[in-house]
DOFI-534533 format. One line per 2 residues: number of its first residue (from 1); their letters; for each residue x, y, z of N, C-alpha, C, O, CB. Coordinates in Angstrom, 1 decimal, always signed. Glycine has a CB too. Example, Ala and Ser with C-alpha at 12.3 -4.5 7.8 and 13.67 -1.06 7.14 Angstrom:
! DOFI-534533
1	as	+13.2:-5.7:+7.8:+12.3:-4.5:+7.8:+13.2:-3.3:+7.8:+14.2:-3.3:+8.5:+11.3:-4.5:+9.0; +12.8:-2.2:+7.1:+13.7:-1.1:+7.1:+12.9:+0.0:+7.9:+13.4:+1.1:+8.0:+14.1:-0.6:+5.7
END
This chain:
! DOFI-534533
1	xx	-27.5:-2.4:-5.1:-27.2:-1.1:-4.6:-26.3:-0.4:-5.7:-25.5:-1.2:-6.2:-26.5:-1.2:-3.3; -26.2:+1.0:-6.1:-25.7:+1.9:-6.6:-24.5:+1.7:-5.9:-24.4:+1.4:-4.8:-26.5:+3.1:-6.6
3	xx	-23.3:+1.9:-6.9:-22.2:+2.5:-6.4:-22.1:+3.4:-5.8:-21.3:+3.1:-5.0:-21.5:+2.8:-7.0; -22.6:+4.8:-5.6:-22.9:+5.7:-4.4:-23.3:+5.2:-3.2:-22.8:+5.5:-2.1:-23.9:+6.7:-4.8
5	xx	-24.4:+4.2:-3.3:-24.5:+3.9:-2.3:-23.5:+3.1:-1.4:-23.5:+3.4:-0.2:-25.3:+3.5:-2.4; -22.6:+2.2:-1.7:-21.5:+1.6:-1.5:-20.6:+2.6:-0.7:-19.9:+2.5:+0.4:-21.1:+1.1:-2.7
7	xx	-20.7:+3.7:-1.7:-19.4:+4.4:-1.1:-20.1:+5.2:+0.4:-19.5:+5.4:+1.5:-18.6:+5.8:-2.6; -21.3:+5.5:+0.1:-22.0:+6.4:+1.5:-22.0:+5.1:+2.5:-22.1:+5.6:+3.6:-23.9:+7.2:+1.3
9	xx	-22.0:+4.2:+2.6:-21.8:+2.7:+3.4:-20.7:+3.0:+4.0:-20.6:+3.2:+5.2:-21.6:+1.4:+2.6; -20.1:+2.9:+3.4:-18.4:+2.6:+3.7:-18.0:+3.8:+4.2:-17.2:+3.6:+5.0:-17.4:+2.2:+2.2
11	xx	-18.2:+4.9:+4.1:-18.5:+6.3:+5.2:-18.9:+6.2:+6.2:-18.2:+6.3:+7.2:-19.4:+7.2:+5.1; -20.2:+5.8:+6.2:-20.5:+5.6:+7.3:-20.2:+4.5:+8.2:-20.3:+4.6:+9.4:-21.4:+5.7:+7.4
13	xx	-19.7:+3.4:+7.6:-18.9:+2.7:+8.5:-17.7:+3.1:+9.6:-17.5:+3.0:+10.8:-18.6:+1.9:+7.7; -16.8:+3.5:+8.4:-15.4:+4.1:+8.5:-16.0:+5.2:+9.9:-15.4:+5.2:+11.0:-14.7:+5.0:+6.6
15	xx	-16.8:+5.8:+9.6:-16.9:+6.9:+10.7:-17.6:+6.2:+12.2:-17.4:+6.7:+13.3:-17.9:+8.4:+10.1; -18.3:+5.4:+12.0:-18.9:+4.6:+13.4:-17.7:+3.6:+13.5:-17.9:+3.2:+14.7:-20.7:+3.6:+13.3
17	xx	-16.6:+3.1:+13.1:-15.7:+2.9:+13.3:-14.8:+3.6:+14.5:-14.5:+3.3:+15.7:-15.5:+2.8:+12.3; -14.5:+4.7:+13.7:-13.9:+5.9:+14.5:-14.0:+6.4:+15.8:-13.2:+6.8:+16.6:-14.3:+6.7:+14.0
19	xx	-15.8:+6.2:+15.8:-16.7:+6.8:+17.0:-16.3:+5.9:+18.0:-15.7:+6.5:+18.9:-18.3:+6.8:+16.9; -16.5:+4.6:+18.1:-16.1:+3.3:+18.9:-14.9:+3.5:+19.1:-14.8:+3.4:+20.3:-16.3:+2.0:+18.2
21	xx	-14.0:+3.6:+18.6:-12.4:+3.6:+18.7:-12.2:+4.3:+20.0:-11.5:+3.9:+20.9:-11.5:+4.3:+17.4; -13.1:+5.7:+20.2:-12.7:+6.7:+21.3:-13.6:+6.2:+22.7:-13.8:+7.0:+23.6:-13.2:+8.3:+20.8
23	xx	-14.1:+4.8:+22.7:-14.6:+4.2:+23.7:-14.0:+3.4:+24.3:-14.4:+2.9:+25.4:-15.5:+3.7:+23.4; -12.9:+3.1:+23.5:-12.0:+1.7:+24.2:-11.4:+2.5:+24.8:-11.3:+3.6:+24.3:-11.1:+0.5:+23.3
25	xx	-10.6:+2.2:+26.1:-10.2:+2.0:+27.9:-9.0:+2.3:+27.3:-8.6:+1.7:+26.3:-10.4:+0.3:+29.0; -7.9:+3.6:+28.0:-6.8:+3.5:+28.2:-6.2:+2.5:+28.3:-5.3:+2.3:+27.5:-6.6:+3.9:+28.7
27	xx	-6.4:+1.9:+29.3:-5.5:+0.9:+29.9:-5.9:-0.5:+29.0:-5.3:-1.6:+29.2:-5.8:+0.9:+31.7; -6.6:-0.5:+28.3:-6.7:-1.7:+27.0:-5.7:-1.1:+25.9:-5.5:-1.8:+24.9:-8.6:-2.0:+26.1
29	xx	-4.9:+0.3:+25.8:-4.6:+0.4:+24.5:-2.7:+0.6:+24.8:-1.8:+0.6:+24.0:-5.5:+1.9:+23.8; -2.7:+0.6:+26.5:-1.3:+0.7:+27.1:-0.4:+0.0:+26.8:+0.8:+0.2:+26.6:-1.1:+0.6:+28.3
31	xx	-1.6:-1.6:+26.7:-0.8:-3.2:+26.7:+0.4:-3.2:+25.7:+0.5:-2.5:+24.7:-2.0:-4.5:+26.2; +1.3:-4.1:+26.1:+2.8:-3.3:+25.5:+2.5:-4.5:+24.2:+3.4:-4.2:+23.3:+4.9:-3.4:+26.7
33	xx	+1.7:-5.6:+23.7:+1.4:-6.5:+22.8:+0.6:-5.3:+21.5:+0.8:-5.2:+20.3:+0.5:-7.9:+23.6; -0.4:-4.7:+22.5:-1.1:-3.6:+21.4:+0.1:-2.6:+20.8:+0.7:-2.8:+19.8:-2.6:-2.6:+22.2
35	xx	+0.2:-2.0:+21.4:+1.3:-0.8:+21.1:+2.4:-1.7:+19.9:+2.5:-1.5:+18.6:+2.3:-0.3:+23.0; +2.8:-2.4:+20.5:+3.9:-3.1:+19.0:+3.0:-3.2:+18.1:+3.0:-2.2:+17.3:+4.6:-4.9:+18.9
37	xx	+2.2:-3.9:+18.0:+1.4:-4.6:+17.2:+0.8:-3.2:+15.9:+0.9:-3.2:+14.7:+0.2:-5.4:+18.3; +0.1:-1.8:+16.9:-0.4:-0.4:+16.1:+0.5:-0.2:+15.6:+0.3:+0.3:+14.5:-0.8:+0.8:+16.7
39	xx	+2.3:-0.3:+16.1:+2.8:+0.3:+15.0:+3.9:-0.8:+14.0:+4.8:-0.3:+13.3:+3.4:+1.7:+15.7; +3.7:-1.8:+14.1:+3.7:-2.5:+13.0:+2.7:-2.7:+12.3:+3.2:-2.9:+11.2:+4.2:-3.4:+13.1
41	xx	+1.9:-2.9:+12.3:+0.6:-3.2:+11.3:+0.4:-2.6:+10.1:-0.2:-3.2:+9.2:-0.4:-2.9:+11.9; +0.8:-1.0:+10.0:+0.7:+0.0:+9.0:+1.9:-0.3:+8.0:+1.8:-0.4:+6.8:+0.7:+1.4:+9.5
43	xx	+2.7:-0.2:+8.5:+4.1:-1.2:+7.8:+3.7:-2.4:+6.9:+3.9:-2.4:+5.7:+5.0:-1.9:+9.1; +3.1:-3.4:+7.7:+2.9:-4.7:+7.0:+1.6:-4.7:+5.8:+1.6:-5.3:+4.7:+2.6:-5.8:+8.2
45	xx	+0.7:-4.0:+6.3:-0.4:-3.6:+5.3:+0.0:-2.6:+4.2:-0.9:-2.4:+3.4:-1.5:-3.1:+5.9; +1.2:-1.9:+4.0:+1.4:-1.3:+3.2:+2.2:-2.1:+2.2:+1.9:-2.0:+1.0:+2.0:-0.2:+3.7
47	xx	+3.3:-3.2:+2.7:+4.4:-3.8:+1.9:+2.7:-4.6:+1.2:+2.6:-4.7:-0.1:+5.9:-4.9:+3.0; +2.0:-5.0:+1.8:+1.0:-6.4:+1.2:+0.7:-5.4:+0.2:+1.2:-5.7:-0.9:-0.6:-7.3:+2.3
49	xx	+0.0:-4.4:+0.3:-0.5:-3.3:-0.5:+0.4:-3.5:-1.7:+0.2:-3.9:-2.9:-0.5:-1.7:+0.2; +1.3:-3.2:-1.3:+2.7:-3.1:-2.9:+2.9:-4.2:-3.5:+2.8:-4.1:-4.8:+4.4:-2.7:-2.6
51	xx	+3.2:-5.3:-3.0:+3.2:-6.6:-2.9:+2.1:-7.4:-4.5:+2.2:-8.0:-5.6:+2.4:-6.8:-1.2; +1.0:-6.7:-3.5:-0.3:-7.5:-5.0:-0.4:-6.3:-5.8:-0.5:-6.5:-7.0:-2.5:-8.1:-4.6
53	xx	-0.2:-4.8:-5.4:-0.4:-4.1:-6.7:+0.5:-4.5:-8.2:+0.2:-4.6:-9.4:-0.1:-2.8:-6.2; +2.0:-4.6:-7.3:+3.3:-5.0:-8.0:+2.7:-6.1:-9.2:+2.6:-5.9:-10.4:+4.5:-5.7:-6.7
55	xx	+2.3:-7.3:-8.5:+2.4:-8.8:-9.2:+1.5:-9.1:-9.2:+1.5:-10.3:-9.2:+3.0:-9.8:-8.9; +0.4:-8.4:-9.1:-1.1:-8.9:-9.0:-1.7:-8.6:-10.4:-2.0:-7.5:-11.0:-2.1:-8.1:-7.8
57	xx	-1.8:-9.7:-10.8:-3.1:-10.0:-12.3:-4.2:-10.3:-12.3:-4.7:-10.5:-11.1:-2.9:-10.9:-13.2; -4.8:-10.5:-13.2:-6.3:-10.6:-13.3:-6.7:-12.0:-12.8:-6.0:-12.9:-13.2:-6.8:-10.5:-14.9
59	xx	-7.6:-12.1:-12.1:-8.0:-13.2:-11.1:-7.2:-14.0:-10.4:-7.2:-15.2:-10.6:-8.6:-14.1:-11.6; -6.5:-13.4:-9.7:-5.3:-13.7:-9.2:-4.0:-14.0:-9.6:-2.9:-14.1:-9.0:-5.5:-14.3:-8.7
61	xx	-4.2:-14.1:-10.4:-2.7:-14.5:-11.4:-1.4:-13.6:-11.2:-1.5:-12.4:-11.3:-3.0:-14.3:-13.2; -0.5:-14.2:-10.9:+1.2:-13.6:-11.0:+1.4:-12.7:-12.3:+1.5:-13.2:-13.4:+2.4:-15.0:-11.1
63	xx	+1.4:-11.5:-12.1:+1.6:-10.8:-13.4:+3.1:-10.3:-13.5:+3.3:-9.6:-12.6:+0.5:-9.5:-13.5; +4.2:-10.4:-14.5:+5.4:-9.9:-14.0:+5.6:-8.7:-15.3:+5.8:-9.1:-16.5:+6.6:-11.2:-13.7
65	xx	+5.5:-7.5:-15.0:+5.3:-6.5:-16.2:+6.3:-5.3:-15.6:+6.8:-5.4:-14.5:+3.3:-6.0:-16.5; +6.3:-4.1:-16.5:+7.3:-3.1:-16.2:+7.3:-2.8:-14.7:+8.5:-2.6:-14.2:+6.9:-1.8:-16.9
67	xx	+6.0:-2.8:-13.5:+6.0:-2.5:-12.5:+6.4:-3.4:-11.7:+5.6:-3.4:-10.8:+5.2:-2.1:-12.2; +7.2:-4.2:-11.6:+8.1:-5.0:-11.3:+9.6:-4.3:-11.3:+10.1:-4.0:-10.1:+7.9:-6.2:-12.2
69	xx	+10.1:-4.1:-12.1:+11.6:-3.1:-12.7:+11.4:-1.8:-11.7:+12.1:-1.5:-10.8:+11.5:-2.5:-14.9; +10.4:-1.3:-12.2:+10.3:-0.3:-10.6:+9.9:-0.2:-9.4:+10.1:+0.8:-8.7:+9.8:+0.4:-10.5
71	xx	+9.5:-1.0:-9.2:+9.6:-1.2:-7.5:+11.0:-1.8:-7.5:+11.6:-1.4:-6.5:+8.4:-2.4:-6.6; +11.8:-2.8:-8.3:+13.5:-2.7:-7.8:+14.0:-1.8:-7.9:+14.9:-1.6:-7.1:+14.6:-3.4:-8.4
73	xx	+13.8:-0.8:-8.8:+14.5:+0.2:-9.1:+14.4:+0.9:-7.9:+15.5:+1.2:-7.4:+14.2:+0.8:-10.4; +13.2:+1.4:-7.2:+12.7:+2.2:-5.5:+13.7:+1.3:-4.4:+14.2:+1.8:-3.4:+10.6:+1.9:-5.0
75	xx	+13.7:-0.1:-4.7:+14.5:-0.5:-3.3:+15.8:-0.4:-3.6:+16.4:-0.3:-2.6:+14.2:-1.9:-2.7; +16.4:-0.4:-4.4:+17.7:+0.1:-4.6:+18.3:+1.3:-4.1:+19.4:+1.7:-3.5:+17.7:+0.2:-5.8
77	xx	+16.8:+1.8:-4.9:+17.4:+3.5:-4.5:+16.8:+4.0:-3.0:+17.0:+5.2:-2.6:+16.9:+4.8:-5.8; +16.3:+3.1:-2.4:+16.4:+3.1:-1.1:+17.2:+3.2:-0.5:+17.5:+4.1:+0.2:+16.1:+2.6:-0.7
79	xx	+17.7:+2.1:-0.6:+19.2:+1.1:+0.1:+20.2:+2.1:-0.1:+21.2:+2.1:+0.6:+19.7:-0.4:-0.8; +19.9:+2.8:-1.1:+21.3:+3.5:-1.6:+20.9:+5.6:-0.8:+21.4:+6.7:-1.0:+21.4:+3.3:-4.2
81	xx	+19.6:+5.2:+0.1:+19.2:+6.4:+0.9:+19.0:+7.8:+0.2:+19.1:+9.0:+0.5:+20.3:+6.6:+2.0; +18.3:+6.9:-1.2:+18.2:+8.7:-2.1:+16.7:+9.5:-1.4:+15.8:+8.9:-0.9:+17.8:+8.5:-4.5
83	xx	+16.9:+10.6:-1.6:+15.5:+11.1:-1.2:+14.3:+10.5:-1.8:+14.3:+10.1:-3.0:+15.4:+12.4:-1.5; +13.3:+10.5:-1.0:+11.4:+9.7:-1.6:+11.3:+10.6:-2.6:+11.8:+9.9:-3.5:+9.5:+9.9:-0.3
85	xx	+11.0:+12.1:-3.3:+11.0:+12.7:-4.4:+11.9:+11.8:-5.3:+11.5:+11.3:-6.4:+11.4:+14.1:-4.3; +13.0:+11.5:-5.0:+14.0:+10.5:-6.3:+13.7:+9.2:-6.2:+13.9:+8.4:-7.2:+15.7:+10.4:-6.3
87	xx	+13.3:+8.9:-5.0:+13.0:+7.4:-5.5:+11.8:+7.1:-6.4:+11.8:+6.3:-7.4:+12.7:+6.5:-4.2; +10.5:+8.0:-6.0:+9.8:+8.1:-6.5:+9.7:+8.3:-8.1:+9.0:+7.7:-8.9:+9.5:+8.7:-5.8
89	xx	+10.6:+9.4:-8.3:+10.7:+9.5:-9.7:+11.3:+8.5:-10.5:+10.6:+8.2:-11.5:+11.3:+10.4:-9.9; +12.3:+8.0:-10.4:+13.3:+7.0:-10.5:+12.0:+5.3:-11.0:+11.7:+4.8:-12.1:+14.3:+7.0:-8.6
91	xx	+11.7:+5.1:-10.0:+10.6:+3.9:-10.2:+9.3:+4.6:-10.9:+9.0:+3.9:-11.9:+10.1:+3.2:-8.6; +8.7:+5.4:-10.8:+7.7:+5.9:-12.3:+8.3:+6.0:-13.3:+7.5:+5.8:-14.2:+7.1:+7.3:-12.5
93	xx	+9.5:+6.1:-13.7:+10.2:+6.5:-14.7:+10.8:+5.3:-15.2:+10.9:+5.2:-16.4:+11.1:+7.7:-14.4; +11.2:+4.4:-14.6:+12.1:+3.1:-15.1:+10.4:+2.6:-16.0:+10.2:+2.5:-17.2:+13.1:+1.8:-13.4
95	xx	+9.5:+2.2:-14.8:+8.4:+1.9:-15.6:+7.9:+2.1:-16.8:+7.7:+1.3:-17.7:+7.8:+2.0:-15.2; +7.4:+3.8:-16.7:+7.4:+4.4:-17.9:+8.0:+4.0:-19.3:+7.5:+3.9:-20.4:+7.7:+5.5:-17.6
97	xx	+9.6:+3.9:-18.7:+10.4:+3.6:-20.3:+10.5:+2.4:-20.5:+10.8:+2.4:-21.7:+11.9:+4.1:-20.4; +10.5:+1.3:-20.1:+10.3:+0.2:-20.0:+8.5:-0.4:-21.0:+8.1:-1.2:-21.8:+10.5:+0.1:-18.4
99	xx	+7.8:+0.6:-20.3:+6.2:+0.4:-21.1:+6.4:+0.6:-22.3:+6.2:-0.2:-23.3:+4.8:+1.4:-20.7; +7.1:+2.1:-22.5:+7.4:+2.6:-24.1:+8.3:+1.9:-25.1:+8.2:+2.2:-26.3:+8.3:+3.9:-24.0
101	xx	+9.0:+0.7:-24.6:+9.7:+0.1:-25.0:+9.0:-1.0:-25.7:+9.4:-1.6:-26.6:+10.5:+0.0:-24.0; +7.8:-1.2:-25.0:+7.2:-2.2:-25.3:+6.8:-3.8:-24.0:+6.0:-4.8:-24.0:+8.1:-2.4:-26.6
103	xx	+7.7:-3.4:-23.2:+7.6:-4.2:-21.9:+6.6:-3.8:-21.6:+6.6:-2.7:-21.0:+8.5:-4.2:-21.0; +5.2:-4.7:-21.7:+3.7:-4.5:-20.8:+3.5:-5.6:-21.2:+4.0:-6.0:-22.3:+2.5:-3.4:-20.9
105	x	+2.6:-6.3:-20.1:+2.1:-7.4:-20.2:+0.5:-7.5:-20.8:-0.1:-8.5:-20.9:+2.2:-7.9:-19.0
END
């Protein structure tokens, strides 16, 4: 299969997905186990998300390179409650100068 095709797949999945979703029963979505669960879940798939982008190498391998220095640099300046525009910048930028430096793996 074509890469287009993959991606029109995965559309249409994603959307008969969707469709189904508006079939399931109130009272299956009340349960107070679901409800925690919807809204931790986006949370935990986001940290995993950052997690392997961060330190994820080529065939699985532990990669420890500039994007490492910036994601500490973001939880720092978390912790330290700066605005998402500065944290944001702050961790592109530590990376950035860090690559320029010659720190890349």
């Amino acid at each position: 299969m074509s890469g287009w095709a993959w991606v029109l797949v995965a559309c249409a999945t994603a959307y008969g997905l969707k469709l189904v979703g508006y079939l399931v029963p109130d009272r299956l979505l009340d349960h107070p186990a679901i409800v925690r669960v919807s809204a931790l879940l986006p949370v935990a798939l986001l940290a995993a998300l950052v997690a392997v982008q961060t330190v994820g190498g080529p065939n699985g391998a532990v990669l420890l390179d500039a994007r490492v220095a910036g994601v500490a640099v973001a939880v720092v300046a978390l912790l330290l409650r700066a605005p998402f525009l500065v944290v944001i910048t702050l961790a592109a930028g530590t990376a950035a100068a860090l690559r320029a430096l010659g720190w890349a793996a």
